[in-house]
N, C-alpha and C positions, 0 to 999 in steps of 0.2 A: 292706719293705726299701727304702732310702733309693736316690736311685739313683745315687750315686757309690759306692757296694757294690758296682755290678757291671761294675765295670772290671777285665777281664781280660785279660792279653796272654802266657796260656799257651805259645804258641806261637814269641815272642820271647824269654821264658826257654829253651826247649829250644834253640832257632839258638844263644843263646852258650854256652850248655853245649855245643853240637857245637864250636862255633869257638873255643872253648877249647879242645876235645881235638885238633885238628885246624885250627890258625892259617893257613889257605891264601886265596889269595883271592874264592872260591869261599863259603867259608862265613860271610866279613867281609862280601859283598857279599848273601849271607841274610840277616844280621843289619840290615842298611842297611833294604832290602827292607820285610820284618818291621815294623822300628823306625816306618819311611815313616806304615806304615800305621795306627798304633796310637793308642791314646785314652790318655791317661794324668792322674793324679792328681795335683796342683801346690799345695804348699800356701803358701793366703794369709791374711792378714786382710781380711776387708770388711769398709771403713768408710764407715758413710753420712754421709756430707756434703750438709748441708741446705744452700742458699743462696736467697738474697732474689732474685728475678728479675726482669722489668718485661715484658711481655705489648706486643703491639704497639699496644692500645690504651693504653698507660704504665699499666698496673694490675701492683701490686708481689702477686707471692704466691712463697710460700716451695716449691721445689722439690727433691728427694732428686740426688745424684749419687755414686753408690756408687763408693769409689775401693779398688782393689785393694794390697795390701801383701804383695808376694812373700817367701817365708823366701826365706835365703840360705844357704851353707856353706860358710866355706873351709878348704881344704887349704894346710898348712902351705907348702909348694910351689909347688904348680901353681895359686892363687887362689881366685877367689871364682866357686861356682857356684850354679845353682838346682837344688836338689832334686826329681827327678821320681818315679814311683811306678807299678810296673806296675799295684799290686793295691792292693784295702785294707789286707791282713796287711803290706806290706811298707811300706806309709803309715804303721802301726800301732806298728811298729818304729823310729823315728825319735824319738829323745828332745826334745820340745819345750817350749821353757821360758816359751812362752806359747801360748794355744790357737790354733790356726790351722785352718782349714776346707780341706777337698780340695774343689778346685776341676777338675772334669773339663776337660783340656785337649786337642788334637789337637796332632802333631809340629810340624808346621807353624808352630802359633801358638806355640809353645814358643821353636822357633826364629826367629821374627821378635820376640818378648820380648825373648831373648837377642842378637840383632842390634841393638837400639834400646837396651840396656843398657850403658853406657858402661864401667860398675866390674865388670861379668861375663865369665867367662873363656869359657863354654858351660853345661851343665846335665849333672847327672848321674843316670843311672837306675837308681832303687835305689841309693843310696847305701850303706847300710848290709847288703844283701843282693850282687847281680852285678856292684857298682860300674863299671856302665859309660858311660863319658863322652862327650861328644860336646862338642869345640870349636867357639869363633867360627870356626877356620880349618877343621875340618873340616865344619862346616856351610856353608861359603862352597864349598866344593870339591863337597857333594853338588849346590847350586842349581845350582853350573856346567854339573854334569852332566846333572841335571835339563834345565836349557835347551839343551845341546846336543840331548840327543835330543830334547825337543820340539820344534827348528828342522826335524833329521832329517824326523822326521815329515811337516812339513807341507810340506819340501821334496820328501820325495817325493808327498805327495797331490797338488801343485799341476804336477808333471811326468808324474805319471802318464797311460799314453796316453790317449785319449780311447776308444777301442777294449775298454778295461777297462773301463769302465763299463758297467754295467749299459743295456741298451735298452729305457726303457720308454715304450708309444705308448699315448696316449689317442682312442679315438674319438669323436664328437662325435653318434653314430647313435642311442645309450643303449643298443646290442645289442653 
């Protein structure tokens, strides 16, 4: 089994099927959550790109630089996104008019793709399946969030009494 086969994000299909039944913000913030964390399937073309190089001692040898070529999709509308893929089946699904390879991706790099993408509007997941979207603006809204509570965080670590901490004494006797 190849191992972009076993990308599954079971658990992110069932949160938008609840948050569809039940649009609260409670179940948008599952789905966020969920999404966060998941691996997903991005399809590109890899091309190898040879080029001549020169080695620090000025010795010319020919070197690989494999460059990536993301699909794209737009909606009549709302623009141009990147195609994302919970599963293989729903990669599978997707009519493509030239072959393109899944590319295992994390949210994260997805959305820093999408950031660096001038002509993209955000990515969508499952396109053809849950169609659910995630914008430039709405990913700029989750990092916000993101950084606030990591600030949170380490503003409380760095105020926390001194008294919560743990007491731990070393003796120097070896007993």
């Amino acid at each position: 089994m190849a191992e972009e086969n076993i990308v599954r994000n079971d658990a992110l299909v069932e949160a938008v099927a609840k948050m569809r039944e039940n649009f609260v913000q409670e179940t948008q913030s599952n789905v966020i959550n969920i999404a966060l964390r998941g691996e997903y399937l991005v399809p590109a073309n890899i091309v190898k790109n040879t080029q001549l190089v020169q080695d620090k001692e000025n010795h010319l040898k020919f070197q690989d630089h494999p460059q990536a070529r993301f699909m794209l999709i737009k909606h009549k509308t709302n623009g141009t996104f990147f195609p994302v893929f919970t599963s293989r089946e729903e990669f599978d699904k997707l009519e493509k008019k030239e072959e393109f390879t899944a590319v295992k991706m994390k949210f994260g790099d997805i959305a820093a793709l999408t950031e660096q993408s001038p002509a993209v509007v955000g990515f969508v997941i499952d396109p053809v399946g849950m169609n659910l979207p995630f914008t430039k603006q709405m990913l700029a809204s989750i990092k916000e969030t993101l950084r606030k509570a990591r600030d949170a965080r380490q503003a409380a670590q760095s105020s926390a009494p001194a008294e919560a901490a743990p007491n731990i004494t070393v003796s120097g006797d070896g007993e």
